[in-house]
C-alpha positions in Angstrom: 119.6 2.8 142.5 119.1 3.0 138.7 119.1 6.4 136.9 117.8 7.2 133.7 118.0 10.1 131.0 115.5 13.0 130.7 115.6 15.4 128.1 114.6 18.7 129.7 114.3 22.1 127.9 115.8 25.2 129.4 116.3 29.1 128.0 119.5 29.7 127.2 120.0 32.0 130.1 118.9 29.9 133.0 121.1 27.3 131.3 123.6 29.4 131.9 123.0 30.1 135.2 123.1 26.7 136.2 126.3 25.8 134.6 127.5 28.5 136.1 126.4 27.4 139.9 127.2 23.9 138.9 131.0 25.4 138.3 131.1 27.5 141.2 130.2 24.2 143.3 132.7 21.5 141.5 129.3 19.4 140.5 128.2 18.2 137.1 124.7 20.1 135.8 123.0 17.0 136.2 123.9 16.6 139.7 123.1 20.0 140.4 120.0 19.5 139.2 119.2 16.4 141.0 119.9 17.6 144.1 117.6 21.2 143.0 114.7 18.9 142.6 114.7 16.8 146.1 114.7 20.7 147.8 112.5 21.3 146.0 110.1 18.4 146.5 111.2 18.5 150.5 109.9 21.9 150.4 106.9 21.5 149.1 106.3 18.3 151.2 107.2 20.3 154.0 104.7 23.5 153.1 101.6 20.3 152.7 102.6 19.4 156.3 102.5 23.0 157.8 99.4 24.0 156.0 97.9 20.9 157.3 97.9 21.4 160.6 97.1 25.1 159.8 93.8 23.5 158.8 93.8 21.1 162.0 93.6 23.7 164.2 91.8 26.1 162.0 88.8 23.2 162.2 89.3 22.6 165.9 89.1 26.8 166.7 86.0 27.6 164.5 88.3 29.8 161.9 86.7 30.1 158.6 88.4 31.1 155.1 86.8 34.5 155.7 88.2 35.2 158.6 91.5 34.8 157.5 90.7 37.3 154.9 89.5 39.3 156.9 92.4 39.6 159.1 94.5 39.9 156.3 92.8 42.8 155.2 92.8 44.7 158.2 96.5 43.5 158.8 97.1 45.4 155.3 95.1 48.5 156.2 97.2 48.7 159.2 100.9 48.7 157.8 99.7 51.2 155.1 98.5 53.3 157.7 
């Protein structure tokens, strides 16, 4: 697997953060960071999946957008109650 070099701009104080993680855990910050971004991308891969069949069976039941919103909004209405 080749690797290449990325220049990446972070504030000082998130830089520090993650040197200080990547410390904590015995890692380099570019290993740190590698291994951030594939959670990262799994996660979101994972979300496209689940709201994906959301949709599925949203199509199959007949549920429109505005249903949803509606059931949020009373769901809302509810706990503030």
């Amino acid at each position: 697997m080749s690797t290449r070099t990325v220049n990446i701009s972070f504030q000082d104080e998130l830089l520090r953060e993650i040197d200080r993680v990547a410390k904590q855990e015995s890692r380099s910050r570019s290993e740190l960071l590698r291994e951030a971004s594939r959670l990262y991308i799994e996660r979101r891969e994972r979300w496209a999946r689940i709201f994906e069949v959301g949709r599925r069976v949203a199509r199959r039941s007949g549920v429109k957008p505005s249903d949803i919103e509606r059931e949020i909004k009373a769901h809302r209405q509810a706990r503030q109650a």
